[in-house]
PANUMI-484509 format. One record per residue: x, y negated, z negated of N, C-alpha, C, CB in turn. Coordinates in steps of 0.001 Angstrom, whole numbers, padded with zeros to 6 digits, always signed. Glycine has a CB too. Example, Ala and Ser with C-alpha at 12.3 -4.5 7.8 and 13.67 -1.06 7.14 Angstrom:
+013190+005690-007800+012300+004500-007800+013200+003300-007800+011308+004473-009046+012850+002250-007080+013670+001060-007140+012900-000030-007870+014084+000598-005725
***
This chain:
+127349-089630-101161+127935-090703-100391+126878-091446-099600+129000-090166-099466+125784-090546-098958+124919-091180-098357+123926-092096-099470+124232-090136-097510+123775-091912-100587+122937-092790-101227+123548-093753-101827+122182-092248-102049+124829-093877-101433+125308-095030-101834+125373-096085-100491+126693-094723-102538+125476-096131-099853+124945-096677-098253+123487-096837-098528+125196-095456-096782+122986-096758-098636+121313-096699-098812+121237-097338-099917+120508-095251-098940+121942-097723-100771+121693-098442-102283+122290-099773-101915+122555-097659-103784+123403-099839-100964+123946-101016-100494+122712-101869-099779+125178-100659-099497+122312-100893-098620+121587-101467-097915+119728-101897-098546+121792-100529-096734+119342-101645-099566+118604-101856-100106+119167-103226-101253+118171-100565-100451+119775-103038-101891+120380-104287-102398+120342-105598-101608+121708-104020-102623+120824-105133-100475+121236-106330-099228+119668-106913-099079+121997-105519-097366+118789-106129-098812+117404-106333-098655+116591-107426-099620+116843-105005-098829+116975-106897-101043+116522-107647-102507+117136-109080-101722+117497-106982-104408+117928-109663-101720+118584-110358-101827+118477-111680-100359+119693-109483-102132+117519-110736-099261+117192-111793-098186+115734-111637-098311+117815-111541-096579+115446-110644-098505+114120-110859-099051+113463-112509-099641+114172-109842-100234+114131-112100-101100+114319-113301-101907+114541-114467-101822+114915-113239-102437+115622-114747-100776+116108-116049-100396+114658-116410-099295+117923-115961-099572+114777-115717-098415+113273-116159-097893+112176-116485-098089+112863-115728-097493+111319-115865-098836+110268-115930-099659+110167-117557-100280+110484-114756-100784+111401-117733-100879+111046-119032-101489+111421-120045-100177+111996-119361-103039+111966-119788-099307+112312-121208-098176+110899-121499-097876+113328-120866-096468+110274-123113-097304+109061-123491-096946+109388-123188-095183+108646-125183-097554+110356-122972-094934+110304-122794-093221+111415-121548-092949+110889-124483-092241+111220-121101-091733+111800-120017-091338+113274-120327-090607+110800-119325-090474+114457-120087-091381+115657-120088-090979+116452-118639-091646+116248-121525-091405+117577-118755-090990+118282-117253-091405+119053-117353-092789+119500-116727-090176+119198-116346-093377+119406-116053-094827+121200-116529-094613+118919-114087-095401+122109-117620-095177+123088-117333-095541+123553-117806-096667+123682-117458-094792+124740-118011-097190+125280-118161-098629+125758-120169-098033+127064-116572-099177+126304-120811-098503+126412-122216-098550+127046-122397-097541+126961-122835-099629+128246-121375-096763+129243-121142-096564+128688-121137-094935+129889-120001-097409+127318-120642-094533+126801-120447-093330+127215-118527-093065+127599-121744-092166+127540-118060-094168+127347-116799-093729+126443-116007-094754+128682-116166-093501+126210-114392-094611+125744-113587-095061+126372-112107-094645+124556-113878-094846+125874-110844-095270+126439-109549-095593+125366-108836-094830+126630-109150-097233+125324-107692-093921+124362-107317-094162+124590-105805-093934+123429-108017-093525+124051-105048-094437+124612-103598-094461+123881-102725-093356+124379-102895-095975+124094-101824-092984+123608-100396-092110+123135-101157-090793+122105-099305-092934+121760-100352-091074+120894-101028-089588+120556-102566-089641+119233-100260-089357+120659-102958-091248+120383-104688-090825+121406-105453-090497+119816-105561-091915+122869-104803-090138+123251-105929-089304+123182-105299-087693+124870-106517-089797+122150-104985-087270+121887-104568-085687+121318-105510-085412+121109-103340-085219+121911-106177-084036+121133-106846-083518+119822-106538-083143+121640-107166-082777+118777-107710-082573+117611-107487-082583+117547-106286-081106+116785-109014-082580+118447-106835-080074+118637-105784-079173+118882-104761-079256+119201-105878-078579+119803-104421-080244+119863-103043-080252+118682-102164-081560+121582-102788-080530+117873-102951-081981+116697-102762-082460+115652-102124-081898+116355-103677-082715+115435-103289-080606+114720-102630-079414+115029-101698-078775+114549-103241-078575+116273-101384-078530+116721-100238-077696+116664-098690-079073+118679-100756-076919+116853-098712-079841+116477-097588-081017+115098-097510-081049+116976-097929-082554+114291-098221-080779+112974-098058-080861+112084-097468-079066+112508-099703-081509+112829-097795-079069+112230-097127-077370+112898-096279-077063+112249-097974-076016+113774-095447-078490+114322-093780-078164+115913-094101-077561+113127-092771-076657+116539-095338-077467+117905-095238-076430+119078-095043-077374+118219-096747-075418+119360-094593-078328+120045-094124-079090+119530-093126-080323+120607-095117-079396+119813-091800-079976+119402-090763-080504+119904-090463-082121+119781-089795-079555+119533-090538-083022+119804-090052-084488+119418-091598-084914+121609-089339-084955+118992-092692-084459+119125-093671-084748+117673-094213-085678+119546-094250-083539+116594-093308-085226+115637-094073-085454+114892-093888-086555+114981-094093-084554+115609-092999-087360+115197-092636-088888+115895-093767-089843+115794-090968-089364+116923-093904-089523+117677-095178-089848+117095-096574-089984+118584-095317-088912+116625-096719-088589+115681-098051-088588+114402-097889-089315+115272-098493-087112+113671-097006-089468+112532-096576-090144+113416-096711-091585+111822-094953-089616+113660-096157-092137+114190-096035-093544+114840-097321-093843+115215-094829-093739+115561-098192-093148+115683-099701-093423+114302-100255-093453+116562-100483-092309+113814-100497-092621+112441-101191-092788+112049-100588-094137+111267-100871-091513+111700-099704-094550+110949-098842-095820+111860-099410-096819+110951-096934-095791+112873-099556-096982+113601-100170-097950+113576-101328-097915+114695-099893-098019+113651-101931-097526+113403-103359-096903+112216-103899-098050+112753-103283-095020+110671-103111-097301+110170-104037-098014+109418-103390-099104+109435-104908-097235+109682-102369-099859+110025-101635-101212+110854-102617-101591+110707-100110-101224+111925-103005-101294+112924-104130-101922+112080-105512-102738+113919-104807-100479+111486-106141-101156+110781-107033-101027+109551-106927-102508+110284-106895-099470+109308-106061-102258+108008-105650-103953+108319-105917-105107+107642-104092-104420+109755-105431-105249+110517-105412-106399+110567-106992-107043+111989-104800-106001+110968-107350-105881+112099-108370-106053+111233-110027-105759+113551-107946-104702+110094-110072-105461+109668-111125-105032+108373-110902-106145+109497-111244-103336+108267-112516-106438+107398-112468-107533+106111-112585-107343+107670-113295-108351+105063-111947-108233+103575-111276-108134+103327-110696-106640+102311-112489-108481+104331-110041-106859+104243-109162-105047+104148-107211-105507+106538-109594-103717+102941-106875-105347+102642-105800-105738+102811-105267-103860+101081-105766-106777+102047-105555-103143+102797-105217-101436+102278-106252-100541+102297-103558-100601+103892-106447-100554+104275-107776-099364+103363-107797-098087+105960-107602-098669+102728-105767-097760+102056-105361-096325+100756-105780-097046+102198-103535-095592+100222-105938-097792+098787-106109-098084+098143-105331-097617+098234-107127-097787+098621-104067-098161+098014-102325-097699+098179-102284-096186+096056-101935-098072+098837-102703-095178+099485-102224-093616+100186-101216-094133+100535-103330-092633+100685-100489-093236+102107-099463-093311+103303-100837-092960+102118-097793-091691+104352-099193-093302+105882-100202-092521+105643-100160-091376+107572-099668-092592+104684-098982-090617+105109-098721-089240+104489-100198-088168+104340-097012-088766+103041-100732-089212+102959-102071-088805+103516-103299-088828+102303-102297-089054+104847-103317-090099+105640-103979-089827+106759-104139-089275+105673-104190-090330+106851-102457-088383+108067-102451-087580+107536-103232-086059+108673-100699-087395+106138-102771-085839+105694-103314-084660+105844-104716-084856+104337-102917-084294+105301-105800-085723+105795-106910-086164+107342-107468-085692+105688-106705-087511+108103-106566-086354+109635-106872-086176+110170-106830-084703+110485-105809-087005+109861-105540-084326+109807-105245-082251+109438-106520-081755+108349-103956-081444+108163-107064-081815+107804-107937-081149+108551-109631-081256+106484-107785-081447+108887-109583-083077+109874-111214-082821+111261-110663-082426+110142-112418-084524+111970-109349-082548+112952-108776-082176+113174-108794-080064+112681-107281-083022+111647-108655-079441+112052-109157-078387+111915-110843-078060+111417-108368-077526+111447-111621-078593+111307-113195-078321+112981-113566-078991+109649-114099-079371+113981-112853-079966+114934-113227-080499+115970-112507-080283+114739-113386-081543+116685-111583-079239+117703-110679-079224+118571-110783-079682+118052-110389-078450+119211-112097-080159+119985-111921-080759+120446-112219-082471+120457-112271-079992+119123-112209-082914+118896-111760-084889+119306-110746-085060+117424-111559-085676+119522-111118-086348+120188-109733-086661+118545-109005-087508+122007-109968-087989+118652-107601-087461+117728-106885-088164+117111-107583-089475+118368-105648-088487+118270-107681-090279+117904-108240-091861+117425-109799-091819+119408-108166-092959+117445-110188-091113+117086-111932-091027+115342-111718-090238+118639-113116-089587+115195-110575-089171+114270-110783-088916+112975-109893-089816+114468-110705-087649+113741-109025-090696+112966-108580-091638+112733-109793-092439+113525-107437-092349+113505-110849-092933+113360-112002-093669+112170-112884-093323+114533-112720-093548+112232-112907-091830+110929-113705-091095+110198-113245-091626+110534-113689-089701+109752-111841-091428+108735-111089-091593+107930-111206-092739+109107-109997-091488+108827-110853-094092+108366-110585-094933+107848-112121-095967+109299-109577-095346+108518-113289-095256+108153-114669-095645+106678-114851-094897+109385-115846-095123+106175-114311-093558+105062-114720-093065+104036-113978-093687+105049-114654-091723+104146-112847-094144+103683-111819-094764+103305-112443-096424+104845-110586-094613+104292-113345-096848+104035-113788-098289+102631-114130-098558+104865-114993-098651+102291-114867-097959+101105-115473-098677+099944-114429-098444+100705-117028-098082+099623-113778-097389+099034-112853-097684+098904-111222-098379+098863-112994-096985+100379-111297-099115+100663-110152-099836+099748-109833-101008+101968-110252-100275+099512-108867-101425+098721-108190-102926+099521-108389-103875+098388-106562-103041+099074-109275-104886+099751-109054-106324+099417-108286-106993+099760-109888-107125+098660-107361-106773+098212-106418-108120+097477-105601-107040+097121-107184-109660+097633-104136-107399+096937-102981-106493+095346-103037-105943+097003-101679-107367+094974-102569-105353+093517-102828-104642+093036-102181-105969+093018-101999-102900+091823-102337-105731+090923-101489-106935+090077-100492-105922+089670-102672-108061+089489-099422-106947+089259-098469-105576+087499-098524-106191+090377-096410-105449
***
């Protein structure tokens, strides 16, 4: 049951990922209609983002970690010649990323500001693995 929640919420990811990536400016992911879906921790507000991350809700923060990680595993998949969107960072540098427009924006939702993210992140992403 739990990996089906986790397959939702990774789906959800593919899918704003995507829409972002190709926009030339930064606005929030919705369908024509002015809305969007967003599953688990990405529809948390950016506030209560911040508050899981500074420990204020307990069981919470594996959740937000494991969204982000899906997130932009999604983002790899799903966005084209994108081998990693982090250009070898961790997630944990793109959670600090997210914290920081998450406090200038309290009230985004998680998945839109992963969308920011991973659109500013585009152009400097790896298409093809480092060479060692």
């Amino acid at each position: 049951m739990v990996w089906i929640g986790r397959s939702s919420a990774v789906i959800a990811a593919f899918v704003a990922a995507t829409v972002f990536a190709a926009m030339p400016t930064v606005v929030a992911a919705k369908s024509v209609e002015g809305r969007f879906v967003a599953f688990g921790p990405g529809n948390w507000s950016c506030t209560d983002v911040v508050a899981v991350a500074e420990g204020n809700h307990p069981g919470s923060q594996g959740r937000l970690d494991g969204f982000i990680a899906g997130y932009l595993t999604a983002s790899n998949v799903m966005l084209r010649n994108t081998y990693d969107i982090q250009a070898g960072k961790s997630a944990s540098a793109a959670k600090t990323a997210v914290l920081a427009f998450c406090g200038e924006n309290p009230g985004i939702k998680l998945a839109n500001a992963l969308a920011v993210h991973t659109q500013r992140q585009y152009p400097d992403r790896r298409s093809v693995p480092r060479q060692p």
